[in-house]
MIMARGU-706405 format. One record per atom (N, C-alpha, C, CB): x, y, z. Coordinates in steps of 0.1 Angstrom, whole numbers, plus 5000, padded with zeros to 4 digits. Each point is the difference from the previous one (the first is absolute). Glycine has a CB too. Layout:
BEGIN
XYZ...
//
This chain:
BEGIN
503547645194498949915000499949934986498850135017501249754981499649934991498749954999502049975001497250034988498449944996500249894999499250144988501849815004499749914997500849835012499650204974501149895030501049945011501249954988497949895022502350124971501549964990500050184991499449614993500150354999500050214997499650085001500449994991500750175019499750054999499450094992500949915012497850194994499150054993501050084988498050015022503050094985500550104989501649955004498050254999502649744987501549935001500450115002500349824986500250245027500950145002501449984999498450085015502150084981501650004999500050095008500949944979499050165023500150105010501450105003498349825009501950164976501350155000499950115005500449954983498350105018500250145011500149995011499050094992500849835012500349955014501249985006498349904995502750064994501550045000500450115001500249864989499550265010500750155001500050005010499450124985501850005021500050055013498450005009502150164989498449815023498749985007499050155001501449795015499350334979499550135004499350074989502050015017498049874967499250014991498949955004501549994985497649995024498949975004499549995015500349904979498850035024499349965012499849884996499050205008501249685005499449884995498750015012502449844988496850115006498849985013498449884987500850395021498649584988499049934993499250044998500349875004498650124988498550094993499249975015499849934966499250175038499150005008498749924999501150195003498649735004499049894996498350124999501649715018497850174976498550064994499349935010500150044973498250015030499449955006499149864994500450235009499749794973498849934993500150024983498350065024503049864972500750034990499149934991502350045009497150004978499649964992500350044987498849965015501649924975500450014986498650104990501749715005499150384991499450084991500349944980500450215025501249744977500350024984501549935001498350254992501749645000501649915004500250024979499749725033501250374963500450034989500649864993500450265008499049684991500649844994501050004991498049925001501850164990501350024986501550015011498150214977502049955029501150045006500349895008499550234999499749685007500049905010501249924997497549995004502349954983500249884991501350064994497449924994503150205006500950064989500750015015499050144973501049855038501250025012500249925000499850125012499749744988500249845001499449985017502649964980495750095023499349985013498749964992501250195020498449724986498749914999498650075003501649815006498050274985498950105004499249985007500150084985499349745017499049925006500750025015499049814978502650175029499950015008499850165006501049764995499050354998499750085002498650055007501749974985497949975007498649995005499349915012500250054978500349875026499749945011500250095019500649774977498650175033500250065008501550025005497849945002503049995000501049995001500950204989499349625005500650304985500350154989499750125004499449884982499250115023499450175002500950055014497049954989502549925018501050095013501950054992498449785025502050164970501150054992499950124998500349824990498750204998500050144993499550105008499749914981499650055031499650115010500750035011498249964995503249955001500750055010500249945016499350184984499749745019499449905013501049845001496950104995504249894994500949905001501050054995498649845000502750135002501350074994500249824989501550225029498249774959500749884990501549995006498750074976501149785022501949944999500750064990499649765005501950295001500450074994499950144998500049804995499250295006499750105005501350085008497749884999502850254995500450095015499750124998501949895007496650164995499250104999501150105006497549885001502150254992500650135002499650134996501449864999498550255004499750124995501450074997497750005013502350014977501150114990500150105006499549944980501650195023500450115005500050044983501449965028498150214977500150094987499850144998499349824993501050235004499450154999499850084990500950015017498750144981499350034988499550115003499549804992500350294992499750105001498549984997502250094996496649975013499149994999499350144990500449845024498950204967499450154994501550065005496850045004504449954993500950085002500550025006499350054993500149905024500750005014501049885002498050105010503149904994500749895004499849915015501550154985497849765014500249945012501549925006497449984993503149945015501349984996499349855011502250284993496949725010499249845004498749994996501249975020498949904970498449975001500349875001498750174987501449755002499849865000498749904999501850075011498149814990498649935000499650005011500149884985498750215015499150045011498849925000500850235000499149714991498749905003500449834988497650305005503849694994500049934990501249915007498850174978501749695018500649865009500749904988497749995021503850074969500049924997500649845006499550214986499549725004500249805004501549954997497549934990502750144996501149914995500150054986499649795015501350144975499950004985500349875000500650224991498449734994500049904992500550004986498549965015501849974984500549974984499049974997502149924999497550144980499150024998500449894985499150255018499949704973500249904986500850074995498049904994502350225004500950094994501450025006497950114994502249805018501550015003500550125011500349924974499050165024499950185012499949965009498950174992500849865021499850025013498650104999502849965010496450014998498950115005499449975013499350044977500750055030499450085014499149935003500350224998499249755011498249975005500450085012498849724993500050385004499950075012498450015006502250124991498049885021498150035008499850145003499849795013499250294978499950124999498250055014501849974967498550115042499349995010500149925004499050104997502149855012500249895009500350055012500749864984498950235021500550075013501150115005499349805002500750225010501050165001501649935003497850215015503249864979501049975000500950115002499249824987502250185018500850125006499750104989502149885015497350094976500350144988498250024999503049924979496350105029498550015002500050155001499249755013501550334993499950115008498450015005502150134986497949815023498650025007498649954994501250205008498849724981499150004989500049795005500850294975498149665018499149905008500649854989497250205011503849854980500649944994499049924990501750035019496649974984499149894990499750114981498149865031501350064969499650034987498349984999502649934990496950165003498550034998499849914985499950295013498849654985499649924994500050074983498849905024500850224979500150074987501450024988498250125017502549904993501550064995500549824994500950265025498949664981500749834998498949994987500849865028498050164973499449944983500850104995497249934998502750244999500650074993501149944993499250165013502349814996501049964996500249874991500350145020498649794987499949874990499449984990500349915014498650234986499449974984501050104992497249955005503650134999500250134989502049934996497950315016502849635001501049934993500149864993500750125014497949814983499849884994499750034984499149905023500550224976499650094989501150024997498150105006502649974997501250064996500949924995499650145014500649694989501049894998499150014987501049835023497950124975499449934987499750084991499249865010501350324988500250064992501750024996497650095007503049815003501350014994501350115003498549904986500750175030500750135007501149945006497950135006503449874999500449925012499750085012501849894988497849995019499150035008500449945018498550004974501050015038499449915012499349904999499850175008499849724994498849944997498849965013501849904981497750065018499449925009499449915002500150125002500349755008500049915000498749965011502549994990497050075019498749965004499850075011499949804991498650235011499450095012499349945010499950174986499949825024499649995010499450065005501049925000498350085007499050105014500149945012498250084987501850065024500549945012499049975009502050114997497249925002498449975011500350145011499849635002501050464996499950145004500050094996500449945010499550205000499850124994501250085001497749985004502550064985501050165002499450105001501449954989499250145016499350134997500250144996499449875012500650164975500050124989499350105003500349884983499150185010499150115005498849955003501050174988498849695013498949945009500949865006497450114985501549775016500449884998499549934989500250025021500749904975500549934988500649845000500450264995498949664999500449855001501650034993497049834997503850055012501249994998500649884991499850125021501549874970500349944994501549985002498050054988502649865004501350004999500249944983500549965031500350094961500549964988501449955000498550164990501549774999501449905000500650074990499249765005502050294996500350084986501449934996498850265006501449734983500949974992501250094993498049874999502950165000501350045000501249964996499050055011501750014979501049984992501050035013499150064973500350015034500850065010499250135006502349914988498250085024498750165008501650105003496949835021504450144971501050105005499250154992502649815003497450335001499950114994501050135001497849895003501750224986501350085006499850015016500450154978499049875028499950075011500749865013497450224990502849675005500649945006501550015001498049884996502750174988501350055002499850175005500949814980498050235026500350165003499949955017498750204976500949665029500150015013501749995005497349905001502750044989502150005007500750134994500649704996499050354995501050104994499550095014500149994967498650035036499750195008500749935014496850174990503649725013501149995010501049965001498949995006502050024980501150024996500949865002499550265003499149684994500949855001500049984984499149865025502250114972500649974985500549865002500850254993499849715018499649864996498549885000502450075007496849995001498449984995499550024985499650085023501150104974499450024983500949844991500150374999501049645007501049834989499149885001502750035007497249955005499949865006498049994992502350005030496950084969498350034993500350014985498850165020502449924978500449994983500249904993500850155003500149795005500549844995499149875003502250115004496749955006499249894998498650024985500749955031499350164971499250034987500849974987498850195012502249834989500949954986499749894998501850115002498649785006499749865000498649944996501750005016497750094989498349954999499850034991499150025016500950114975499350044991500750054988498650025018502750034987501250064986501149895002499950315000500149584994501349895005500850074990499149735008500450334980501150064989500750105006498749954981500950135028500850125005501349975005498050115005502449715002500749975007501550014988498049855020501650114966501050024990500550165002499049814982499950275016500750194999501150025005498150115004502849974985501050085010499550055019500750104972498249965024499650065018498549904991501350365015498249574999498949944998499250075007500849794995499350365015499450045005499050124991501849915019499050134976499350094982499549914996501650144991498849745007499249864990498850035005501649804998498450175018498749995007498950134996501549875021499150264983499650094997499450014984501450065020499149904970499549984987499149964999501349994995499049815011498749954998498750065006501349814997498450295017498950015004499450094996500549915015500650174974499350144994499649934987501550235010498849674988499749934985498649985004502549864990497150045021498649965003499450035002500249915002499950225006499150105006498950104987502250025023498950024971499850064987499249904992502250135000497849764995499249864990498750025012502549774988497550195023498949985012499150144997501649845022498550314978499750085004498850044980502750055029498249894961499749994990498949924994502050075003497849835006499149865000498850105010502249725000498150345011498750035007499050134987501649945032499650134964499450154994498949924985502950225008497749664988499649944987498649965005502549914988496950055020498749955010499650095011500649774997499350355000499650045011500050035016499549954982501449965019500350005016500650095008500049834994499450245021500450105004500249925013499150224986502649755019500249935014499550115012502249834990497750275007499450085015501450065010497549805001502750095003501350055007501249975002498750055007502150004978501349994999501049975008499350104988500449925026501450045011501449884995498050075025503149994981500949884995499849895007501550144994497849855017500149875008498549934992501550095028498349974960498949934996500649934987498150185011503449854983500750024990501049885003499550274997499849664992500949825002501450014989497249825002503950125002501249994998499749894989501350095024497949834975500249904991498950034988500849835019498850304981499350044988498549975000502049984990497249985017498949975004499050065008501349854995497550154996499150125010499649935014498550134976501649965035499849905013499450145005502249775005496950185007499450085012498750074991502550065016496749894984498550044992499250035006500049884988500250225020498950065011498650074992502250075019497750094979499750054992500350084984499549955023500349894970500450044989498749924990502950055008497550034982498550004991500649974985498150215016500749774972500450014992498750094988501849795010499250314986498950114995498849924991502150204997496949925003498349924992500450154991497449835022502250254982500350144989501150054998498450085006502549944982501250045001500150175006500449804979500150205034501150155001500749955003499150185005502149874991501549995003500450055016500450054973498650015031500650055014499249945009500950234993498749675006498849945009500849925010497949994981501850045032500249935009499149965010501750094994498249765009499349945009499949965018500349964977501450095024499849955014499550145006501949795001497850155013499150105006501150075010497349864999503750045001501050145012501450104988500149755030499450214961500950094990499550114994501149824995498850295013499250114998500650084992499049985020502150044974500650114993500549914984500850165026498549744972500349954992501349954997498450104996502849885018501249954991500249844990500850165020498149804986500149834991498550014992501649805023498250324971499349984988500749914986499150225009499849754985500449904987500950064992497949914997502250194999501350094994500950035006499150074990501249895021501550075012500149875001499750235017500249684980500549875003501649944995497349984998502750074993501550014992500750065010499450034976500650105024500650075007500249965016499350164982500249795021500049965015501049895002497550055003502149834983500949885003501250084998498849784993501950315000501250054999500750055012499250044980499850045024499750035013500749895011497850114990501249805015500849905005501549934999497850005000502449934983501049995003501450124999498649764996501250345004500650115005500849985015498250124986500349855025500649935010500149865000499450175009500449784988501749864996500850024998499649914992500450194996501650044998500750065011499550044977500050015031500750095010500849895016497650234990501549675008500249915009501349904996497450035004502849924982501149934996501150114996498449794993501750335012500750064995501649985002498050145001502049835011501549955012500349904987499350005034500149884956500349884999500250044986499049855019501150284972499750054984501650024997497350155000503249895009501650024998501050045011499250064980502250025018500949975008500150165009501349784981497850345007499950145005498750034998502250074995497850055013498150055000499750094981500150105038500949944960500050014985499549884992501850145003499049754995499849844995498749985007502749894998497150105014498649935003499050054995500649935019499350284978498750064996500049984983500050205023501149794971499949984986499249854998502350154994498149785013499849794997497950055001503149775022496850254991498550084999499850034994499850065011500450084982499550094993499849934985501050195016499949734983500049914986498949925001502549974995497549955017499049885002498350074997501949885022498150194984498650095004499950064983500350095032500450014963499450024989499649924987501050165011499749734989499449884992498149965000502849905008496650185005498849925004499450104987499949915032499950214965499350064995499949914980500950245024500149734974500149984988499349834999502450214998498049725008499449865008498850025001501749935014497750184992498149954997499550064992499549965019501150154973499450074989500049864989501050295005500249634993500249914991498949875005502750104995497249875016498849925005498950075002501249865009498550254990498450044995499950054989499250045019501749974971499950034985499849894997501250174996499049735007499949854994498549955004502749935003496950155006498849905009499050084989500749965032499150174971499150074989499850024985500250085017501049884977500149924990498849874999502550085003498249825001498649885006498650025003501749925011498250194992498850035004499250074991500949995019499650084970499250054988500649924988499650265009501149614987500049904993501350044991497249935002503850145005501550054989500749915004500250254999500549674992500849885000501950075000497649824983502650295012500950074995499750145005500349854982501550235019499750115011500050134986501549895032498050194970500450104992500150175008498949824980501750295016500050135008498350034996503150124996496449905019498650044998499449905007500150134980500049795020499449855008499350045018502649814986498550285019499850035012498550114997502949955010497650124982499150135005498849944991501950255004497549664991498750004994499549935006500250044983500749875029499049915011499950155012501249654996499350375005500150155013498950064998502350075000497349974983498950074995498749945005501450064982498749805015498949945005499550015014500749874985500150075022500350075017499550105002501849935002498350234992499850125002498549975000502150144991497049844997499249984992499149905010501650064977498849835028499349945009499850095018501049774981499850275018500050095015499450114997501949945010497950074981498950154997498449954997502350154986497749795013498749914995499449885009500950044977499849955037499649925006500149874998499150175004502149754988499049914995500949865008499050134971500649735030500349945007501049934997498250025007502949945003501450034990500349824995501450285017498049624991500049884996499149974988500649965023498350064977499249984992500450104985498449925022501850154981500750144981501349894995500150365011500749594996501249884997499449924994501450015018497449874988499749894996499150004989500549935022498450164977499650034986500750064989498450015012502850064986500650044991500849874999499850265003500349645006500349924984499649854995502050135003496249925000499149954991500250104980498049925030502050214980499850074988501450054990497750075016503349864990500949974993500549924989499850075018498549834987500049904987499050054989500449795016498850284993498250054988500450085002497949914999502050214997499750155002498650065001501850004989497249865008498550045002499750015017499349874975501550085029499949995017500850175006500549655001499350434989500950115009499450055010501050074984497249935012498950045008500649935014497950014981502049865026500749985011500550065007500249904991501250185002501150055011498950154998503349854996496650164991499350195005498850005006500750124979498949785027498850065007500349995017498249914978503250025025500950045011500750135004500249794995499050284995500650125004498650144999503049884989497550225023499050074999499450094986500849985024500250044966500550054990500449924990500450155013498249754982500749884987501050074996498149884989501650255004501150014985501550055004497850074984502749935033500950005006500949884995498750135018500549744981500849874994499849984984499649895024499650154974499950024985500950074992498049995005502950105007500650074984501749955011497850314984502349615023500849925005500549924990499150015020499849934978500349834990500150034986498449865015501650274980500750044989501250004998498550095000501949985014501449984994500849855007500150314998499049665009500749835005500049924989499249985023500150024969499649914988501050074990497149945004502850164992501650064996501449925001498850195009501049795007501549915006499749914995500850065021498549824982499749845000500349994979497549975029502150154967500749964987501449944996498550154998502049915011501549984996500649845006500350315003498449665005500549845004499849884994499750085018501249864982499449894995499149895004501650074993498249815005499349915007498550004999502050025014497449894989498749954997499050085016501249724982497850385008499250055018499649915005499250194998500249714999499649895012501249955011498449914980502650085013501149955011500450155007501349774983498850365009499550105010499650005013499650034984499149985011498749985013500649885007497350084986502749795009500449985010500950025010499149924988502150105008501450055005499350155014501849934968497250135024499750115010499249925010499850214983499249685014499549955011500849945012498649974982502249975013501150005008500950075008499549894988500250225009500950145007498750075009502150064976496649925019499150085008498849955002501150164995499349785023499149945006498550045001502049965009497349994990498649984992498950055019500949704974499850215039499850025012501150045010498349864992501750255017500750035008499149965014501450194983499349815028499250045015499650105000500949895012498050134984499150164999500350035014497849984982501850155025500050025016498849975002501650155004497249874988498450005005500149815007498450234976501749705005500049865006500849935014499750014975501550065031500949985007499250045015502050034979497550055018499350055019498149944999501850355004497849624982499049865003500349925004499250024988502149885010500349865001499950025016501649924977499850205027500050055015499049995009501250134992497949965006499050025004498649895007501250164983499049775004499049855003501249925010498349964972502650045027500849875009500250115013501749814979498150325026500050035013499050015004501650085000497249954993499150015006498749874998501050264998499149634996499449885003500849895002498550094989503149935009500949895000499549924987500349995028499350074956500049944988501450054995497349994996502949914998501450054990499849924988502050045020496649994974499849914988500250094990498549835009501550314994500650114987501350035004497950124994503049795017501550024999500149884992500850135023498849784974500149884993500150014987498849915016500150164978499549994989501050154990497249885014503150234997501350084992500849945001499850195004500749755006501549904997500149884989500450055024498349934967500249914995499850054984499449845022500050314981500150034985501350094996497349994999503550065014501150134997501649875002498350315014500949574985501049894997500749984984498449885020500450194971500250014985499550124995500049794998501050355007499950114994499550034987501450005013499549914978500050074985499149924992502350095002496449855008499149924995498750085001501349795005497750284984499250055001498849935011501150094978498149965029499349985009498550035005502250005001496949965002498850105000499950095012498749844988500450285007499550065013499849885014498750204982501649905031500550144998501450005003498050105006502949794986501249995003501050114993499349775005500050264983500650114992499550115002500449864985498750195024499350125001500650085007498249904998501650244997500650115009498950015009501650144984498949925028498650075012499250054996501050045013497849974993499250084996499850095012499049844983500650305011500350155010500449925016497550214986501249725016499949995017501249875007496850054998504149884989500849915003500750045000499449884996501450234999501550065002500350035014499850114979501649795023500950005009501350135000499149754998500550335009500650115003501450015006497850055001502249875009500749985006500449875009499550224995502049735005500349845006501050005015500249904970499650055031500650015016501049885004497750125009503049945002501349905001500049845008501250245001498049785010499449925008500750005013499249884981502350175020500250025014499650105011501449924988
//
């Protein structure tokens, strides 16, 4: 369909669409009864090269809800599988999700438009294929967040509502989100061909990921290690970016685990208000494996199985293929210690690395998890008081135990001697490293809350327009931690 009758809405290329026909399902999104525009992301709009205004029009919404297939278009659901908390499935796929196509983006890339709750599709297993109103703000306020702190990220490009109901552990107004994508390939998309021993599926998914996303690997002696490099390179930088802000994705699985280094699938995931290290949010991860501190370990975890999947393609013997692995994989450990030694650095105002760097930010950490104190806010006031020292009161009264930080900043002030440079450019430099506003969870199930239960989304408005400029101080209650009766306990997936 064309809007305009001369251009189409979204200029599609539609390279996935090219793989073996048995990399997917083709079928069309399931029409809505009473589609209405919630939120057309104008920026992302404008950076794919799509006219956000036609987005918005009736014509548009039926688009994004799925009630018209766009010119150009060859909607599909992706085949994939994955280890779920540990279990291996060996089918899942998009069960409630239709991608459109990829566009070329100002930057020259290709990216995905996909319709997220758009109906049941062969990879539904019995499930109604929609999406609940809640889970679509979630995703589009916490991955819109996540771009504009500079995470790589999902995006989202606009929500809709469908004028029906799903139904969760009650009934629930329905939505569909437009999501955005470097690419939706994951490991668990190379574990659906490896657990059926198709090796020419693992080539033919390898080499399109090479092209897309490692064109350098195509130089490598084996560009299949290349490949393998680069995703332990990004995973490691990505996993280092979430721990630096607080972010706990909830549920690691590999089919949640993007090949192009990008946090994708935001079901239940949160971002801490009190620092513990072992705090976990989602409500079906009961043994804590995707707590905030196993998070490292997990991505390793995962691409472990990657590695196991490209193994046929690492070399010529099962010796050669487990060494090419075993090389690939141990690189990740050293890769995010060096990207979160750098990040926490930034974050207490060290321009230069020295032995000890690690363990006096760690100290802090200890020091803040023992004292309760809130782990965004102890960052962004230490480095006001990086510039004054009369501001120490600030960070110590964030803690249950002022003189817990008090005899902290002795010896941090200790370090900061040895640096050079002017503290104002400091502080600033820290301001810049630590965001001032996150998506609290309290603020996040208000916004929710008012748009399911009156159909207002004027506090989904109003967070998306202040967590548009993180590292820009802000007023209550955008900077506020919960109070007792606002703490969000627990986040949920929405399927």
């Amino acid at each position: 369909m064309s809007l305009s009758g001369e251009t189409p809405l979204f200029p599609f290329i539609n390279a996935y669409a090219r793989l073996p026909e048995h990399f997917f399902a083709r079928l069309a999104p399931t029409p809505v009864v009473n589609p209405r525009l919630i939120k057309v992301n104008d920026a992302l709009a404008r950076f794919l090269g799509i006219d956000p205004a036609q987005l918005a029009t009736p014509e548009g919404v039926a688009v994004l809800a799925g009630n018209n297939v766009p010119e150009g278009a060859e909607p599909l659901s992706i085949a994939y599988a994955g280890h779920q908390f540990g279990g291996f499935v060996p089918q899942l796929g998009d069960g409630r999700a239709i991608l459109l196509g990829e566009v070329i983006g100002r930057d020259g890339h290709p990216y995905d438009v996909q319709l997220k709750g758009s109906g049941p599709t062969p990879f539904s297993r019995r499930g109604d294929g929609r999406a609940a109103l809640g889970p679509v703000l979630r995703e589009y306020i916490v991955s819109e967040a996540m771009a504009a702190l500079g995470v790589p990220t999902t995006r989202s490009l606009a929500a809709v509502t469908t004028g029906e109901w799903v139904y969760r552990e009650g009934a629930l107004p329905g939505a569909v989100l437009t999501r955005v994508a470097s690419s939706h390939v994951r490991v668990g998309t190379f574990q659906f061909f490896a657990a059926r021993r198709d090796t020419d599926g693992v080539r033919t998914l390898a080499d399109y990921v090479i092209a897309r996303h490692y064109p350098a690997a195509r130089e490598a002696p084996n560009p299949y290690r290349a490949l393998l490099d680069g995703v332990v390179a990004r995973q490691a930088t990505l996993i280092a970016h979430w721990m630096m802000i607080g972010f706990i994705h909830g549920v690691m699985n590999t089919d949640n685990t993007s090949i192009s280094g990008e946090t994708i699938d935001y079901g239940p995931c949160a971002f801490m208000d009190t620092y513990h290290p072992e705090t976990v949010y989602s409500s079906i991860d009961a043994r804590g494996r995707y707590a905030f501190v196993n998070q490292p370990a997990i991505a390793h975890w995962n691409l472990t199985r990657l590695a196991e999947c490209l193994l046929p393609l690492l070399g010529a013997s099962d010796e050669a293929r487990l060494a090419q692995a075993n090389e690939a994989l141990a690189a990740f450990a050293g890769a995010f210690e060096t990207a979160s030694a750098a990040g926490l650095r930034r974050k207490v105002g060290l321009n230069t690395a020295q032995d000890g760097d690690a363990g006096l930010v760690y100290d802090l950490l200890e020091r803040m998890d023992a004292n309760n104190a809130d782990f965004t806010l102890t960052f962004r006031a230490l480095c006001d008081t990086a510039s004054d020292p009369t501001k120490d009161a600030d960070v110590a009264k964030l803690f249950d135990t002022p003189a817990a930080f008090a005899e902290w900043a002795v010896l941090w002030r200790e370090r900061l001697a040895a640096e050079n440079g002017d503290a104002i450019a400091r502080r600033d430099a820290m301001r810049a490293a630590n965001p001032a506003v996150i998506p609290r969870n309290h603020l996040i199930e208000e916004a929710i809350a008012a748009a399911v239960a009156s159909n207002d989304f004027t506090l989904f408005e109003k967070l998306n327009a202040v967590l548009e400029r993180p590292f820009e101080d802000q007023a209550a209650p955008y900077t506020s931690p919960p109070l007792p009766h606002q703490v969000v306990a627990a986040t949920f997936c929405g399927t």
